[in-house]
C-alpha positions, 0 to 999 in steps of 0.5 A: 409386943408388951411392955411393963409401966414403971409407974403402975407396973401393969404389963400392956402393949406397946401402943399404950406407950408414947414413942420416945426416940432417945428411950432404950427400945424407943417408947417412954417407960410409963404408959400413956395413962400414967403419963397424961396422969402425971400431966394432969396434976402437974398442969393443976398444982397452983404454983405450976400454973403460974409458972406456966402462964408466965412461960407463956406470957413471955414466949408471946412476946416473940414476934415469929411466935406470934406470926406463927399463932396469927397464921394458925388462927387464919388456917383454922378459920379457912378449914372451919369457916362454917364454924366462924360464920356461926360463932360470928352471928352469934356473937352479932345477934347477942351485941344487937340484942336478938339473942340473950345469953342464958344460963348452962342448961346442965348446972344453971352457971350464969357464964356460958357459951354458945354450943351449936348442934348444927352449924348450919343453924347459926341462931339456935343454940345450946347454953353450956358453961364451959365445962360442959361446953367441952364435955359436949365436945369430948374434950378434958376439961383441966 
């Protein structure tokens, strides 16, 4: 089944849309990449992202919030416990002083993190600035 846009008028299969129960037919009007488009540059305009921190400066101030954050934190930590032990050490053998953190091996930023290739190795480690951190990952950076 295909459906048009109505932001970039493009006629595209109804997967390329968002489910939206309230919507006629039950998809958004726009496609997922108009929307995730419109997401990106809304989340990027200054005075949004400050209205946006504030949001959720605020909405951590909820004690059933923060217990919910708490017992995702615990959840992902038990799921992903290679993951932890990793970034664990990693963390210990730069306080003691056995690992010096380096520059981003893609740009040379002084601020980088730790990516690991194989968790099973904790102590070897790739430097990344944060943009090719996620890069590395295949996420969006915003």
């Amino acid at each position: 089944m295909k459906k048009q846009c109505f932001k970039c008028k493009v006629k595209k299969d109804i997967s390329q849309f968002y489910v939206h129960k309230q919507m006629k037919g039950g998809y958004l009007g726009k496609c997922k990449t108009c929307t995730k488009n419109d997401v990106f540059e809304r989340y990027n305009n200054p005075l949004v992202r400050l209205k946006i921190k504030e949001y959720e400066r605020l909405r951590f101030q909820n004690p059933e919030r923060k217990k919910k954050v708490y017992l995702y934190a615990l959840k992902r930590r038990k799921l992903h416990i290679g993951k932890v032990r990793a970034n664990q050490k990693v963390a210990w053998a730069i306080k003691s002083g056995k690992l010096v953190r380096q520059p981003c091996i893609e740009c040379g930023e002084n601020k980088s993190q730790a990516h690991h290739r194989d968790y099973r190795k904790p102590l070897d480690v790739v430097w990344l600035c944060f943009k090719h951190h996620r890069e590395e990952h295949g996420q969006k950076v915003l």
